[in-house]
N, C-alpha and C positions, 0 to 999 in steps of 0.2 A: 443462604440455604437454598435448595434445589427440589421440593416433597412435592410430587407428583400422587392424587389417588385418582385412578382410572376406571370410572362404573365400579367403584367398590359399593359392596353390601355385605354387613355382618351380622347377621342372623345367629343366635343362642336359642336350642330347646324349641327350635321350629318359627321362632318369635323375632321378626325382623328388629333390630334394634338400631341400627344404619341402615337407610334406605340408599338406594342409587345417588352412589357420592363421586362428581369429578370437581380437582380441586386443586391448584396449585398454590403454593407457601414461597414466597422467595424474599419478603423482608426481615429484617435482621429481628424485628421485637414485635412478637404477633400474642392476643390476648385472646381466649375461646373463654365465653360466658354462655350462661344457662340455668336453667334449674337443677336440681340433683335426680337422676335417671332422663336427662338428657339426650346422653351421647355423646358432651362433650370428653369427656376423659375414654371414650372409646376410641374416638377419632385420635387422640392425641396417642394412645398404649400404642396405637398402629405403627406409627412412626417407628417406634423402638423396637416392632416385634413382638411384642408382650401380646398384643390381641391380630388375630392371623384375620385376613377376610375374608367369610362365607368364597366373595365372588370377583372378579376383577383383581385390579394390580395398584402395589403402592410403589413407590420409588422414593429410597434416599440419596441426591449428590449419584443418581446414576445407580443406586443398586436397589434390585430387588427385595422387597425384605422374607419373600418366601425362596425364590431359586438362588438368591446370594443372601442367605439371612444372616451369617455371619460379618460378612464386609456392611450389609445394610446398619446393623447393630453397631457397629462400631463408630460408625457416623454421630451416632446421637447418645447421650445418658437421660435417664427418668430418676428428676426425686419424686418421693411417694407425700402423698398427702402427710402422713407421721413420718416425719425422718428420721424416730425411734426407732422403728420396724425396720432403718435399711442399715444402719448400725448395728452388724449380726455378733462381731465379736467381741471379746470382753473390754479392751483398749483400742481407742479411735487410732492410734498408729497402725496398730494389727488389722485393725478392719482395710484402713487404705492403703495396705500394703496387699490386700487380698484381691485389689484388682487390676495386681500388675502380674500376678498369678503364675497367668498363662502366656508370658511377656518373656518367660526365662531367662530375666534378669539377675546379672550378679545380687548377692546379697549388698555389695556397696552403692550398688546404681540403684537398685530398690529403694534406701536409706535416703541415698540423694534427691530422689524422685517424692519420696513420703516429705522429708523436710521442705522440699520447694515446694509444693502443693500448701501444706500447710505454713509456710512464712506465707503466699499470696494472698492468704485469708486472715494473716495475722494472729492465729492461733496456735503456735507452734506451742506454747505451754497447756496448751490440753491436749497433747500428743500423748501424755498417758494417762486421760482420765477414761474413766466410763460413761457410756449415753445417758447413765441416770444420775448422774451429777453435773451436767451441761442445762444452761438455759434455754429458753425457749430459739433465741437469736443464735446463740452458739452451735446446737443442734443442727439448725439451717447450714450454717456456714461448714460444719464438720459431713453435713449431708452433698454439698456441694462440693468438699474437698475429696470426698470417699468417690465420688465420679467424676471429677475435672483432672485427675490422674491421669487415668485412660485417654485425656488430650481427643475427647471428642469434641465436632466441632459444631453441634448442634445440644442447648440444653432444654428441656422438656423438665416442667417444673409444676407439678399436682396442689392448688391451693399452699403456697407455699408463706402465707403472712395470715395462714389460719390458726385462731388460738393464740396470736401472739400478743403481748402489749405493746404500746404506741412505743416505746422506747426500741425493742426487738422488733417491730415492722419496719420502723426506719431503716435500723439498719440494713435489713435486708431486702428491703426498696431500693437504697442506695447499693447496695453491691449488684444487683441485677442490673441498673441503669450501666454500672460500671465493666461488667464482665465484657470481654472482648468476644466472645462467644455467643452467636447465634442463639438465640430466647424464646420459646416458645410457652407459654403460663397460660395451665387452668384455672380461673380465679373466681369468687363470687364479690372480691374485692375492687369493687367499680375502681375505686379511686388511683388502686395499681394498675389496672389495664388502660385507664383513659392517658396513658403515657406512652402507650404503643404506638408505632407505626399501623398497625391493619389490627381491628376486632373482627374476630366470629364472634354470631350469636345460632348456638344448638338448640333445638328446639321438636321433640318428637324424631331425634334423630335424622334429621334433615339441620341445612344449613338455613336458616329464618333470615339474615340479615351479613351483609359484608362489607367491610371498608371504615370509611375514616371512624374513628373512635367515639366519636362525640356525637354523631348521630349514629351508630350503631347501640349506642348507649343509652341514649336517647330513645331510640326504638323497642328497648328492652323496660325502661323503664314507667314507658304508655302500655306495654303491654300486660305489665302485672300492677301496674296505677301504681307505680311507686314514685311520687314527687322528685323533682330534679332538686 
């Protein structure tokens, strides 16, 4: 990956919330921790577009996400902390066929496109169930197949082993390790981030802490005394 942010700041309601941020991303499995009103998940919506900046400039792989927002979007997908919420339609087929859309794809290429997505997660027998007969782990996996369609090539993933049990974090510990696909994970789950390449630690919307995982993690957890 290539996420350039240039003196960004993002400011909400007059209320600085990112302060002056330059910052570049270019490893493949990158962790951002913090407490909750942070800034981590502000810093990371930026990426996708979803949160615009007050001031300054971000850059996806070369695009703009405000003068090129469409090409910048396309670069990357966001799962949401509930992967409930991004599961809009009644059948998880129909849902991941909703984001080939605007793709004007034949009706047979579409099919082709929703099967392959779903054989690479192994789930092609929940191709017609509903989000609320899916597991906690299946959910994950139907939330990454609803976005890895679109064949972007950066993934942005919001506490994504939150709420889950040890049996459903596994797995989807083990499918992130495994995605060929650029990673980027908001987590409060040390134990998935201490597997990255590069930790952020956010903190009052500034960046408090950069680099190898283990003393980034380490730094986080002297600073709220929470025992290693």
């Amino acid at each position: 990956m290539d996420i350039h942010f240039d003196k960004v700041e993002v400011r909400f309601e007059g209320r600085t919330v990112i302060h002056p941020l330059d910052l570049t991303l270019s490893e493949r499995r990158i962790g951002i921790i913090g407490l909750n009103g942070s800034g981590k998940t502000t810093i990371a919506r930026m990426i996708n577009g979803l949160v615009k900046p007050s001031s300054g400039r971000v850059t996806v792989n070369g695009f703009d996400t405000l003068a090129q927002e469409d090409e910048a979007r396309g670069q990357s997908g966001f799962i949401f902390q509930n992967p409930q919420n991004q599961i809009i339609l009644p059948l998880l087929r129909e849902d991941i066929a909703l984001g080939l859309k605007s793709r004007k794809l034949s009706k047979t290429d579409v099919t082709a496109a929703v099967d392959a997505v779903l054989d690479r997660f192994g789930i092609r027998h929940l191709g017609d169930r509903r989000a609320h007969e899916l597991s906690g782990g299946e959910l994950q996996l139907a939330a990454l197949a609803s976005v890895l369609v679109t064949q972007p090539k950066i993934l942005v993933m919001d506490e994504p082993t939150n709420q889950l049990d040890i049996k459903n974090r596994n797995l989807v510990e083990e499918t992130i390790r495994t995605l060929p696909e650029d990673v980027i994970v908001i987590s409060h789950d040390l134990n998935l981030v201490e597997g990255m390449e590069r930790v952020l630690l956010v903190r009052g919307g500034r960046i408090a802490a950069d680099g190898e995982p283990a003393r980034v993690i380490g730094e986080y957890r002297a600073m709220h005394g929470v025992p290693a």
